[in-house]
PDB file of N, H, CA, C and O in Angstrom:
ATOM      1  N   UNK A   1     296.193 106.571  15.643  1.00  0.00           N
ATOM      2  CA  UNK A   1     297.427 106.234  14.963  1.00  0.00           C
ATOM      3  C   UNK A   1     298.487 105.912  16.006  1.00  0.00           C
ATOM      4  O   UNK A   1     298.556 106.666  16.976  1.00  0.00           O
ATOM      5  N   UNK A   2     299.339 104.857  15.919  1.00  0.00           N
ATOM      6  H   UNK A   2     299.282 104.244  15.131  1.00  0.00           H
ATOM      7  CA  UNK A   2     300.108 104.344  16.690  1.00  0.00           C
ATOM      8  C   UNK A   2     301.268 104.653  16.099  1.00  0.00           C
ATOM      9  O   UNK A   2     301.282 104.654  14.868  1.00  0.00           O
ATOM     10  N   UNK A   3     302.590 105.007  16.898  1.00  0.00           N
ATOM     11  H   UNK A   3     302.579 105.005  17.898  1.00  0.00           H
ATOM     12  CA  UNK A   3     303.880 104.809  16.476  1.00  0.00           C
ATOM     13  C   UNK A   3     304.560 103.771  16.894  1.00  0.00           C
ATOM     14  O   UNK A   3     304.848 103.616  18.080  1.00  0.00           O
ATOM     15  N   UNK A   4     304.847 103.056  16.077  1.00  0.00           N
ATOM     16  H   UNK A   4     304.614 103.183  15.112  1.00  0.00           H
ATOM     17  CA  UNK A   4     306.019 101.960  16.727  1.00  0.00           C
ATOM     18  C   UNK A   4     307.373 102.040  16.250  1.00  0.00           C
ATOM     19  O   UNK A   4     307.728 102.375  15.120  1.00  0.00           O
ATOM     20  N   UNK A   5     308.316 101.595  17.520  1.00  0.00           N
ATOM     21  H   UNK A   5     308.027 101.323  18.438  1.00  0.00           H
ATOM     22  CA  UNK A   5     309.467 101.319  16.959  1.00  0.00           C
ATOM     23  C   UNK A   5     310.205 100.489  16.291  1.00  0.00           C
ATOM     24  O   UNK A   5     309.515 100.190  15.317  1.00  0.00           O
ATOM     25  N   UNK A   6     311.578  99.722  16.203  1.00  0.00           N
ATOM     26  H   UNK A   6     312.139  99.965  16.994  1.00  0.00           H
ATOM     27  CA  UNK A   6     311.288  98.484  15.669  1.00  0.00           C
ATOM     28  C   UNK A   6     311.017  97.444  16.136  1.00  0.00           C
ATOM     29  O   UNK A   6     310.993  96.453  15.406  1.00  0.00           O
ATOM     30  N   UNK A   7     310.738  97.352  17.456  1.00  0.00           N
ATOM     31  H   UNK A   7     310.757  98.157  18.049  1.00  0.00           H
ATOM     32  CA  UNK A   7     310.718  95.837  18.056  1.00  0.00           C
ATOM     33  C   UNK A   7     309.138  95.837  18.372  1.00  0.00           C
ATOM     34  O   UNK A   7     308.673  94.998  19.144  1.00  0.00           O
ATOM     35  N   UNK A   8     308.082  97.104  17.555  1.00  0.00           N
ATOM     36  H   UNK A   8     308.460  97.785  16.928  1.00  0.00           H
ATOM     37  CA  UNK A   8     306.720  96.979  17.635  1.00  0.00           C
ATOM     38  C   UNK A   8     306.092  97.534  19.107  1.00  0.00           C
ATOM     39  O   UNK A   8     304.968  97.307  19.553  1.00  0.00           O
ATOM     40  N   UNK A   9     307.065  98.250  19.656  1.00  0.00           N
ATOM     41  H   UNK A   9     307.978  98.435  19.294  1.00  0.00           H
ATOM     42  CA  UNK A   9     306.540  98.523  21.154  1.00  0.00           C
ATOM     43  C   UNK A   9     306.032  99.964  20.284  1.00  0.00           C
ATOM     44  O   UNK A   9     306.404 100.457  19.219  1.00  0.00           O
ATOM     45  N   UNK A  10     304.944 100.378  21.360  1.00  0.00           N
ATOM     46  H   UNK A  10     304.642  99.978  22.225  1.00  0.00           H
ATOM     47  CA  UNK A  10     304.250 101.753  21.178  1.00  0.00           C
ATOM     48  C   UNK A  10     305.400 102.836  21.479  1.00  0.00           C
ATOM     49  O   UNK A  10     306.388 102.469  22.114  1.00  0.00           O
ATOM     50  N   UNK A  11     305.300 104.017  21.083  1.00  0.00           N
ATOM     51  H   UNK A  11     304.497 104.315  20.567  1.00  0.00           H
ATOM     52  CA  UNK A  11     306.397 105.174  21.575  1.00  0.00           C
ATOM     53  C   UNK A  11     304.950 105.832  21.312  1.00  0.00           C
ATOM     54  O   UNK A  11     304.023 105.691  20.514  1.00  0.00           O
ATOM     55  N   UNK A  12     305.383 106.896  22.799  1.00  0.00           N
ATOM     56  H   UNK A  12     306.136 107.010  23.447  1.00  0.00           H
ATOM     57  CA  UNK A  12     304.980 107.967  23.487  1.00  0.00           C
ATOM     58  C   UNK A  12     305.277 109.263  23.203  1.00  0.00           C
ATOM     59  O   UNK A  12     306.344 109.381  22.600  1.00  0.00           O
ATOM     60  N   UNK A  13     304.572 110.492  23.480  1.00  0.00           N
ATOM     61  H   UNK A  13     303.706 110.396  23.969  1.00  0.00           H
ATOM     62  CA  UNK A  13     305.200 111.913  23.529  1.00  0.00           C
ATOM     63  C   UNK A  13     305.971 111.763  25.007  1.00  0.00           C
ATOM     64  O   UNK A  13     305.366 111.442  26.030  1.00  0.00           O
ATOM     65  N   UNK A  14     307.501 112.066  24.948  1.00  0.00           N
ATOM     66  H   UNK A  14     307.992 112.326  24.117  1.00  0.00           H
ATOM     67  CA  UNK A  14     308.359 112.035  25.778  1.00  0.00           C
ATOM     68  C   UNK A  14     309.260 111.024  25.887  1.00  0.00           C
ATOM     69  O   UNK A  14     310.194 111.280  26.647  1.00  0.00           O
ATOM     70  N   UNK A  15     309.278 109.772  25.278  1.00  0.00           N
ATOM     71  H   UNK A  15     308.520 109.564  24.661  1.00  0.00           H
ATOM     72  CA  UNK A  15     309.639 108.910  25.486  1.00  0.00           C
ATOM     73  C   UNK A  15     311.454 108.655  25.211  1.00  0.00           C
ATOM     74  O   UNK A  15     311.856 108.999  24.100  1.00  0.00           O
ATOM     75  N   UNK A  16     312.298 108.182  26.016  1.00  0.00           N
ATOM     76  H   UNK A  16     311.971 107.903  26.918  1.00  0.00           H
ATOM     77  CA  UNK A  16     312.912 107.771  25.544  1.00  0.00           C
ATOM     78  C   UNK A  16     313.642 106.550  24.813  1.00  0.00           C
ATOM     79  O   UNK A  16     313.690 105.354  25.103  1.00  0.00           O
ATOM     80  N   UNK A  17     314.234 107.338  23.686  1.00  0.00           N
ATOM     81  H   UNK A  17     314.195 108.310  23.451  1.00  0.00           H
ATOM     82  CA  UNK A  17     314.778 106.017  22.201  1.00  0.00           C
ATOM     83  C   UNK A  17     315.922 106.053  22.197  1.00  0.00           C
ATOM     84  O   UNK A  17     316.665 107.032  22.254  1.00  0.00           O
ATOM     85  N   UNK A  18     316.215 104.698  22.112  1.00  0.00           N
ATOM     86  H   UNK A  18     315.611 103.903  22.066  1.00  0.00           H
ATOM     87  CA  UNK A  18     318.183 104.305  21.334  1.00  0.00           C
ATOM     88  C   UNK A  18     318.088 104.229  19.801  1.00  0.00           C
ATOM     89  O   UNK A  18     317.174 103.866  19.060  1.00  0.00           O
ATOM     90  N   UNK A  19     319.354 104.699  19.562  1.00  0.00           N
ATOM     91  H   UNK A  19     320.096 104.994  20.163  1.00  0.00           H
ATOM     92  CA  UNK A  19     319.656 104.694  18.154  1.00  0.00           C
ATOM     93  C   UNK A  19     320.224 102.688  17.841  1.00  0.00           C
ATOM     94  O   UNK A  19     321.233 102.130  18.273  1.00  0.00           O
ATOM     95  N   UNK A  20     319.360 102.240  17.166  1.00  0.00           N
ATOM     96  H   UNK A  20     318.541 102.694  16.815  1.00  0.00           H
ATOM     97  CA  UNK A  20     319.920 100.774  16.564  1.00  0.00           C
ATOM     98  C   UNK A  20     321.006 100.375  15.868  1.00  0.00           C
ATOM     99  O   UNK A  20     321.546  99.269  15.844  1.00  0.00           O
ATOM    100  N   UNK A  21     321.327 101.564  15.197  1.00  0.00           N
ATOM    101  H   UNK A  21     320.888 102.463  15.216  1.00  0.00           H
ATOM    102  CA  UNK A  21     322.651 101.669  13.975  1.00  0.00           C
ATOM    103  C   UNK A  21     322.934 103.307  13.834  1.00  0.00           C
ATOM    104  O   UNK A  21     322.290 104.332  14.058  1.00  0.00           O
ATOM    105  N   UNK A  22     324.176 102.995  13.370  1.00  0.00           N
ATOM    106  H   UNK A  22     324.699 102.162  13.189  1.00  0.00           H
ATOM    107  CA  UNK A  22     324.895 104.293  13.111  1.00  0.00           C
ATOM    108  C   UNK A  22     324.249 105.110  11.752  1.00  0.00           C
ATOM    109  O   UNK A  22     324.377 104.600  10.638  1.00  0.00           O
ATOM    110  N   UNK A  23     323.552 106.402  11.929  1.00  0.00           N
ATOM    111  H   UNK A  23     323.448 106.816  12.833  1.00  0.00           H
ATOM    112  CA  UNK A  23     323.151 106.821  10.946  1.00  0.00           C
ATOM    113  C   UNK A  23     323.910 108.298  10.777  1.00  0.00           C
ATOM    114  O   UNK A  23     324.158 109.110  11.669  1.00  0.00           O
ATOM    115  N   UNK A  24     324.154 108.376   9.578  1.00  0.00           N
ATOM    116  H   UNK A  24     323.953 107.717   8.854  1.00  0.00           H
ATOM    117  CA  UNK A  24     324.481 109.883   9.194  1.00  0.00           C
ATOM    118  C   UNK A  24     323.278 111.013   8.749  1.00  0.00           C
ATOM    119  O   UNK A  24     322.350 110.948   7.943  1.00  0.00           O
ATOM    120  N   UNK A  25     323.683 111.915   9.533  1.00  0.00           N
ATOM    121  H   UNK A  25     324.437 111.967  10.188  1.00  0.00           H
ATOM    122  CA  UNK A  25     322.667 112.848   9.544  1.00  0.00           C
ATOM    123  C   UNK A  25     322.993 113.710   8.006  1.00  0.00           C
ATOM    124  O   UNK A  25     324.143 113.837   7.585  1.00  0.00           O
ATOM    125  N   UNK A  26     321.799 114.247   7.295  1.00  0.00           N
ATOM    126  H   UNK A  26     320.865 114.143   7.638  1.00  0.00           H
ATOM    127  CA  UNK A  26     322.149 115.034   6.301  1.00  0.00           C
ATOM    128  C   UNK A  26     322.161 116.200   6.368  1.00  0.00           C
ATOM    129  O   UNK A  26     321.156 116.493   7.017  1.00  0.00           O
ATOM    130  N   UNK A  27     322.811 117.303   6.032  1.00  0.00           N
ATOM    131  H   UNK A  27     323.627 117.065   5.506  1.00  0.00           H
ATOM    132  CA  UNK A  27     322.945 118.285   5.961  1.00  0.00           C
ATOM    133  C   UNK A  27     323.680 118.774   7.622  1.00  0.00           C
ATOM    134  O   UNK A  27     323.528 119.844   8.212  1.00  0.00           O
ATOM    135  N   UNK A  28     324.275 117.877   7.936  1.00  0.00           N
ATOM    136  H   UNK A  28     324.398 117.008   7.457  1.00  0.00           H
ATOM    137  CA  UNK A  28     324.961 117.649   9.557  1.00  0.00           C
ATOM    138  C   UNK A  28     326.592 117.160   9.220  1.00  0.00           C
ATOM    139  O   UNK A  28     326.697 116.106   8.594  1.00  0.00           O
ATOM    140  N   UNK A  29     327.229 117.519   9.414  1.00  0.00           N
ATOM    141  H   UNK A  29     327.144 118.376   9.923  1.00  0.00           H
ATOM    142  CA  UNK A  29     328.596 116.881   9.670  1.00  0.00           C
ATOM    143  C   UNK A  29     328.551 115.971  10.965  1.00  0.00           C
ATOM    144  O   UNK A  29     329.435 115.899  11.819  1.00  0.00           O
ATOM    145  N   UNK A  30     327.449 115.348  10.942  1.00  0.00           N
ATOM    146  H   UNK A  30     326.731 115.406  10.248  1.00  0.00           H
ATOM    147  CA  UNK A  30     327.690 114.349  12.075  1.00  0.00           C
ATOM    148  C   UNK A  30     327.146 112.785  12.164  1.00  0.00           C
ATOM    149  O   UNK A  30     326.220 112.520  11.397  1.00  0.00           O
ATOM    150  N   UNK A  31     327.501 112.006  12.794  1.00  0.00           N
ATOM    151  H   UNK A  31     328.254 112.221  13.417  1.00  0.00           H
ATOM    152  CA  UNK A  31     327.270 110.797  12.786  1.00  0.00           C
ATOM    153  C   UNK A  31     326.512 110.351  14.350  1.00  0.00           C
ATOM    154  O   UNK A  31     327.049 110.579  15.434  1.00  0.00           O
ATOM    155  N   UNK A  32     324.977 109.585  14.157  1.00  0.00           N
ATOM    156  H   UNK A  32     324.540 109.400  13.276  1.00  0.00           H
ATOM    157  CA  UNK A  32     324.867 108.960  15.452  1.00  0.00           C
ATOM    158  C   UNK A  32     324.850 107.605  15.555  1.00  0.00           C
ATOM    159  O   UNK A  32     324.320 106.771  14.822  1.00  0.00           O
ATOM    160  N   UNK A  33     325.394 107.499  16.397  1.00  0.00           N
ATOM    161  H   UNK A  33     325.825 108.176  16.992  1.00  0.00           H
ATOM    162  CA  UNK A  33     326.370 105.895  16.848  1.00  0.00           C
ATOM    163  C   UNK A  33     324.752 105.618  17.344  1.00  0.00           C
ATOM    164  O   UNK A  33     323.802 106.267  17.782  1.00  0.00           O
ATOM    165  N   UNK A  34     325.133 104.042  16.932  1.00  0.00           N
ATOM    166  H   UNK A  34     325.904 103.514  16.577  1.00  0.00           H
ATOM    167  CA  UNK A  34     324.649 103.036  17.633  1.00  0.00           C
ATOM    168  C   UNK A  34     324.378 103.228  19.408  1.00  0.00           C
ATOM    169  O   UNK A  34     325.286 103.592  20.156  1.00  0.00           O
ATOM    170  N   UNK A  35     323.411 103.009  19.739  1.00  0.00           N
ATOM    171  H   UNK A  35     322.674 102.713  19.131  1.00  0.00           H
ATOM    172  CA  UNK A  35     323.059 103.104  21.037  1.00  0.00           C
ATOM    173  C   UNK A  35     323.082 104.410  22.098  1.00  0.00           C
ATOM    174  O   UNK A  35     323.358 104.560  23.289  1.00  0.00           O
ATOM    175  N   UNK A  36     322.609 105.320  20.926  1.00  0.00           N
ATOM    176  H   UNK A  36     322.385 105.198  19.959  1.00  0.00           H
ATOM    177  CA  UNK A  36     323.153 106.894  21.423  1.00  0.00           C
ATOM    178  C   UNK A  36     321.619 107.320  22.056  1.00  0.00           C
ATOM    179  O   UNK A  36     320.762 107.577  21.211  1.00  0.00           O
ATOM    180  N   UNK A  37     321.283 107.396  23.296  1.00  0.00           N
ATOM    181  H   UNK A  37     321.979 107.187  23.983  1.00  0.00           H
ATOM    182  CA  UNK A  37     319.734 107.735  23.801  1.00  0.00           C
ATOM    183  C   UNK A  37     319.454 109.348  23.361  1.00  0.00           C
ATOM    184  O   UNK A  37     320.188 110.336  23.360  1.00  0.00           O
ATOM    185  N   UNK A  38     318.398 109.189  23.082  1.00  0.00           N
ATOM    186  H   UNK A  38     317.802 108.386  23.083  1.00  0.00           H
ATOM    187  CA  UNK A  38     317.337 110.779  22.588  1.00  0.00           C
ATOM    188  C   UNK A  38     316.189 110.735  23.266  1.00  0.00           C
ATOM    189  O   UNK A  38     315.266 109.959  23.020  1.00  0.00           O
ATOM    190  N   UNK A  39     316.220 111.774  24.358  1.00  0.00           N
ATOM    191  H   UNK A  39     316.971 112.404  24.558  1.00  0.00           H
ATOM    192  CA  UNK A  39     315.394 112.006  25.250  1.00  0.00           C
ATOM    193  C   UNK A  39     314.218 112.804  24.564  1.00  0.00           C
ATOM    194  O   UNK A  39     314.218 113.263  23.422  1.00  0.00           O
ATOM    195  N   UNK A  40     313.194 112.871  25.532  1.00  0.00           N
ATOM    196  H   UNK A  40     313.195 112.498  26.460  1.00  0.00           H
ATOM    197  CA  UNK A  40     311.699 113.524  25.156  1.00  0.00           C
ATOM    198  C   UNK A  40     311.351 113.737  23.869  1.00  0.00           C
ATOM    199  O   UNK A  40     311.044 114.788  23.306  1.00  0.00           O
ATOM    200  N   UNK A  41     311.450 112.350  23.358  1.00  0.00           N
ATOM    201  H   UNK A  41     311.699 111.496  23.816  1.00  0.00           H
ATOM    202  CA  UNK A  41     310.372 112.789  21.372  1.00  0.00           C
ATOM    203  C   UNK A  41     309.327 113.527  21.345  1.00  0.00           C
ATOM    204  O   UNK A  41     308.771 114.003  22.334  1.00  0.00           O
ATOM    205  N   UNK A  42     308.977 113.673  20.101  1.00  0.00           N
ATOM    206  H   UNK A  42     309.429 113.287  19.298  1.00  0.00           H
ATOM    207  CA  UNK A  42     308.108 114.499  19.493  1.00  0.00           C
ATOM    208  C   UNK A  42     307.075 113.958  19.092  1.00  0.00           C
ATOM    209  O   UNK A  42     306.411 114.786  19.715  1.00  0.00           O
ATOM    210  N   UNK A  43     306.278 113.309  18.609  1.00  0.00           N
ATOM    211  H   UNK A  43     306.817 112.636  18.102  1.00  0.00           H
ATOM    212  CA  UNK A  43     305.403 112.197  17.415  1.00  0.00           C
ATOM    213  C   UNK A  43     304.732 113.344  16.628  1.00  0.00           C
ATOM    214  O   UNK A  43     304.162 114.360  17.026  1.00  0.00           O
ATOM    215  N   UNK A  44     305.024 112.773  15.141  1.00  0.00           N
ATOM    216  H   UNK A  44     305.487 111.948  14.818  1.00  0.00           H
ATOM    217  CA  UNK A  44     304.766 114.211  14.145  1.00  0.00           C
ATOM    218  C   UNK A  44     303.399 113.282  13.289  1.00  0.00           C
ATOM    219  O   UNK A  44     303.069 112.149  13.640  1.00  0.00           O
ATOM    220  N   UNK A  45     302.704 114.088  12.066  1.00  0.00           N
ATOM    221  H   UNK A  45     302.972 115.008  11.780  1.00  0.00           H
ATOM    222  CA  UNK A  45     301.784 113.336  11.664  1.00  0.00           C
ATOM    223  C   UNK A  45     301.752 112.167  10.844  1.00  0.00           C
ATOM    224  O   UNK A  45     300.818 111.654  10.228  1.00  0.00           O
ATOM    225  N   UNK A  46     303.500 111.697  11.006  1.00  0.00           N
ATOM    226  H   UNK A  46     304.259 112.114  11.507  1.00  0.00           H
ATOM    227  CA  UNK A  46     303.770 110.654  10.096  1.00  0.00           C
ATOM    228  C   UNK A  46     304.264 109.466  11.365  1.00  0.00           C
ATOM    229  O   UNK A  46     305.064 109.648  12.283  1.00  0.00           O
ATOM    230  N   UNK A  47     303.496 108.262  11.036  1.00  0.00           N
ATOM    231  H   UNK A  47     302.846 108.114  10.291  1.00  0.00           H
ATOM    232  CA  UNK A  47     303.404 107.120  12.314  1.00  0.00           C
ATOM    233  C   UNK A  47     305.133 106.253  12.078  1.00  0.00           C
ATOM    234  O   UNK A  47     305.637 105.353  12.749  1.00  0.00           O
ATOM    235  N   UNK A  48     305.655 106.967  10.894  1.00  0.00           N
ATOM    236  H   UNK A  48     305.246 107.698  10.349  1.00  0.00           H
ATOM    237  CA  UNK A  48     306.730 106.289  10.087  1.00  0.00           C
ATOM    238  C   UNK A  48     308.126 107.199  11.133  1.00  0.00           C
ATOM    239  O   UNK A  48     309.128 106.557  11.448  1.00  0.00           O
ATOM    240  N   UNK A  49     308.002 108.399  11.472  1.00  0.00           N
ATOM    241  H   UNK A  49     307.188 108.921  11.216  1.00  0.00           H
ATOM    242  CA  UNK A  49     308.533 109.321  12.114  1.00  0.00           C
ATOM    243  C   UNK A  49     308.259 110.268  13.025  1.00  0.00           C
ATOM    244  O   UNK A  49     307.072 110.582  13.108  1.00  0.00           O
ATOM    245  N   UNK A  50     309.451 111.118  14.132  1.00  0.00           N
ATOM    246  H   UNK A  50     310.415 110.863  14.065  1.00  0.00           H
ATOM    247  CA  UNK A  50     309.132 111.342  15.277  1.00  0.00           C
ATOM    248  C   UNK A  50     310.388 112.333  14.945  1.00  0.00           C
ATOM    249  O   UNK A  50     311.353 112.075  14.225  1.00  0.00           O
ATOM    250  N   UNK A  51     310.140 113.426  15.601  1.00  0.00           N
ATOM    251  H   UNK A  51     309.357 113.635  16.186  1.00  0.00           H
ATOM    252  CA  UNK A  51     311.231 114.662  16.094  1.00  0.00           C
ATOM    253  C   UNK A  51     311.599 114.608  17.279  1.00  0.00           C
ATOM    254  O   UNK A  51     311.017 114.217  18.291  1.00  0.00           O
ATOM    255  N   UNK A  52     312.952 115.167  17.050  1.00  0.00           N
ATOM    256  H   UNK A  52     313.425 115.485  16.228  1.00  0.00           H
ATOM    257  CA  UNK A  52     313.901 114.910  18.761  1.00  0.00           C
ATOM    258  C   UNK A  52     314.598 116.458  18.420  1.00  0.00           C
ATOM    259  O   UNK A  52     314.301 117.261  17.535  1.00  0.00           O
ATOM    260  N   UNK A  53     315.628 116.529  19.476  1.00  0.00           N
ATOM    261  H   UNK A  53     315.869 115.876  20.195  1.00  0.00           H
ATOM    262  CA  UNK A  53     316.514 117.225  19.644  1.00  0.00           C
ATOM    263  C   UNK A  53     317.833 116.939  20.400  1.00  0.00           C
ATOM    264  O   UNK A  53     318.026 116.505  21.536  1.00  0.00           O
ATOM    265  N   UNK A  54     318.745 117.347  19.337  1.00  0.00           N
ATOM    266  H   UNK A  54     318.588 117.699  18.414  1.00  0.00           H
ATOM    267  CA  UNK A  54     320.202 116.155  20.083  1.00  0.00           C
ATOM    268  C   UNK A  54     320.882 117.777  19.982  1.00  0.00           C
ATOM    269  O   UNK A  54     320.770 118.567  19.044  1.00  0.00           O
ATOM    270  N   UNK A  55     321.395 117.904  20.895  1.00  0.00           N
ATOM    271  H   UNK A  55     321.486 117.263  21.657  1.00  0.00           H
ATOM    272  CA  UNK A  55     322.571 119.568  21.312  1.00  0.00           C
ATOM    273  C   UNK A  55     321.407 120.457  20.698  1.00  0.00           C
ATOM    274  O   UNK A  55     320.249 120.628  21.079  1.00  0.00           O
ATOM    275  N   UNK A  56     322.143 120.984  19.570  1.00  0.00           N
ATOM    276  H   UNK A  56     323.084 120.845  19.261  1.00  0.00           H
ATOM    277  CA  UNK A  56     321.225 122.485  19.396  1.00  0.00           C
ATOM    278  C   UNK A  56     320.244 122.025  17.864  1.00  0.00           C
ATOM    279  O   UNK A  56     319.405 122.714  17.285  1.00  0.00           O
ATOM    280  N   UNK A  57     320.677 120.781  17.562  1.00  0.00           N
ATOM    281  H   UNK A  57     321.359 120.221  18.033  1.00  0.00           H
ATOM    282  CA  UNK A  57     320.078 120.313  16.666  1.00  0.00           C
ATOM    283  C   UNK A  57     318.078 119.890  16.638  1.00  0.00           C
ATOM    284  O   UNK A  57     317.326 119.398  17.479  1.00  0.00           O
ATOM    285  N   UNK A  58     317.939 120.241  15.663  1.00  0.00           N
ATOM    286  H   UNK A  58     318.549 120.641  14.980  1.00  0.00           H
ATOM    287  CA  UNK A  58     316.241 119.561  15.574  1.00  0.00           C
ATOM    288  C   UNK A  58     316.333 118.337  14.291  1.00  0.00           C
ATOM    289  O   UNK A  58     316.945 118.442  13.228  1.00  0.00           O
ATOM    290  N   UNK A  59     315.572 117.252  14.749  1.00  0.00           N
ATOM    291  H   UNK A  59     315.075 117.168  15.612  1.00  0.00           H
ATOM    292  CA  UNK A  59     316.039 116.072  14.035  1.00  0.00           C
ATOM    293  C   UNK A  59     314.714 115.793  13.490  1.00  0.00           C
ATOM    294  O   UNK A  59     313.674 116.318  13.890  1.00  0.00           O
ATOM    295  N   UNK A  60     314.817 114.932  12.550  1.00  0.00           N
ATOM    296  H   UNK A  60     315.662 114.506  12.225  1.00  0.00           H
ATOM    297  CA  UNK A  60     313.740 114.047  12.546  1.00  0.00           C
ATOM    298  C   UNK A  60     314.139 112.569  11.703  1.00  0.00           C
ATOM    299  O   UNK A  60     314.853 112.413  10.712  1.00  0.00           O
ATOM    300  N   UNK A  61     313.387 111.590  12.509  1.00  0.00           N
ATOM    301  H   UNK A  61     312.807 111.717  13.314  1.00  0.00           H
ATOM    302  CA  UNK A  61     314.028 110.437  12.540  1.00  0.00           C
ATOM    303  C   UNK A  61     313.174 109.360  12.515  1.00  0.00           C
ATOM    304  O   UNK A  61     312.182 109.323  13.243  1.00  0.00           O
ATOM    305  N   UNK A  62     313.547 108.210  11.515  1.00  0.00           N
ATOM    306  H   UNK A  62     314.353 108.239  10.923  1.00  0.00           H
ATOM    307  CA  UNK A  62     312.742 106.968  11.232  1.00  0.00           C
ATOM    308  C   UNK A  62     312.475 106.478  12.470  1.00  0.00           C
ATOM    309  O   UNK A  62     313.249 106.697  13.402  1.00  0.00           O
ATOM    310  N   UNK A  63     311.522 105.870  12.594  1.00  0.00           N
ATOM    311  H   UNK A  63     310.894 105.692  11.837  1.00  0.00           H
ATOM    312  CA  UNK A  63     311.546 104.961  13.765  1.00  0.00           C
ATOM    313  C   UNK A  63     311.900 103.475  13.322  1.00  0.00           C
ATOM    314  O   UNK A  63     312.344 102.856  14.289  1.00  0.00           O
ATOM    315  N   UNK A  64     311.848 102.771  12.255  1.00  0.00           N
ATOM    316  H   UNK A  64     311.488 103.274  11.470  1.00  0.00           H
ATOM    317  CA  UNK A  64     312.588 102.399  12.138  1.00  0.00           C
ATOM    318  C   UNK A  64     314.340 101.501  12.082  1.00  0.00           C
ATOM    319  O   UNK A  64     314.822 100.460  11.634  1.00  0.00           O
ATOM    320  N   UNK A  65     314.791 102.778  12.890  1.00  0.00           N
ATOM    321  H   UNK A  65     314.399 103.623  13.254  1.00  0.00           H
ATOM    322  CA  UNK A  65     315.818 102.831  13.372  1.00  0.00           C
ATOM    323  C   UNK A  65     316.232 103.170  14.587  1.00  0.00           C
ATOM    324  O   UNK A  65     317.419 103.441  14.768  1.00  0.00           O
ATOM    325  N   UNK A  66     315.295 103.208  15.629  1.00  0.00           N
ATOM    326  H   UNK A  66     314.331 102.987  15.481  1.00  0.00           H
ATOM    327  CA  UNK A  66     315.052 103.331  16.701  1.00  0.00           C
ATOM    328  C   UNK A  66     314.150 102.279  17.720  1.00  0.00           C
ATOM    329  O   UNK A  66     313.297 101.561  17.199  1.00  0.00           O
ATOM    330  N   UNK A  67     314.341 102.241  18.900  1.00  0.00           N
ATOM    331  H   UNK A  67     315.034 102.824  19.323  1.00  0.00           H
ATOM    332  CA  UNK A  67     313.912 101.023  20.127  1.00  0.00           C
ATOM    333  C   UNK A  67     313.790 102.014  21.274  1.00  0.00           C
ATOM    334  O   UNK A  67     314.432 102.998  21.643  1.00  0.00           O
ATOM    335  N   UNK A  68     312.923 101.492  21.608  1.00  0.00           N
ATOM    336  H   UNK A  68     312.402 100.693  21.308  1.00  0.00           H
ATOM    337  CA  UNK A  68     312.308 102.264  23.181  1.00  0.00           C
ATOM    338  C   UNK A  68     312.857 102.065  24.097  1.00  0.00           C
ATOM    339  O   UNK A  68     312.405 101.055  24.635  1.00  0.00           O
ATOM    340  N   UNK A  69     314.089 102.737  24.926  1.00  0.00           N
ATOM    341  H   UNK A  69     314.456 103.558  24.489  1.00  0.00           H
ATOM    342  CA  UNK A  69     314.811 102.668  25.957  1.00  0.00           C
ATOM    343  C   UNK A  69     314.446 102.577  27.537  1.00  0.00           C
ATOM    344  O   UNK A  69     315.345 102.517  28.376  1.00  0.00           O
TER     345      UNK A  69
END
């Protein structure tokens, strides 16, 4: 199973991703901007999504909406 991002490149365990667009996080009072890097992903059993960690937060996030930095 492959993960891709949106421009179809492979993503890695560790890899770092930019955010493409500003998304609001749910259950977060927070917003991530456009072009905000998230170091060392996760790849979970869905090829659609990948876990990060931004401050003390645990995320999980479309790829989708993400590009391989």
């Amino acid at each position: 199973m492959e993960v891709k991002d949106s421009n179809g490149n492979v993503l890695n365990e560790g890899d770092t991703v930019l955010v493409i667009k500003d998304l609001k996080v749910k259950g977060a009072n927070m917003t991530l901007k456009r072009g905000t890097p998230i170091k060392n992903i996760r790849l979970t059993d869905s090829p659609e999504e990948i876990e990060c960690r931004l401050g003390k937060s645990q995320l999980v996030l479309k790829t989708c909406f993400l590009k391989k930095g």
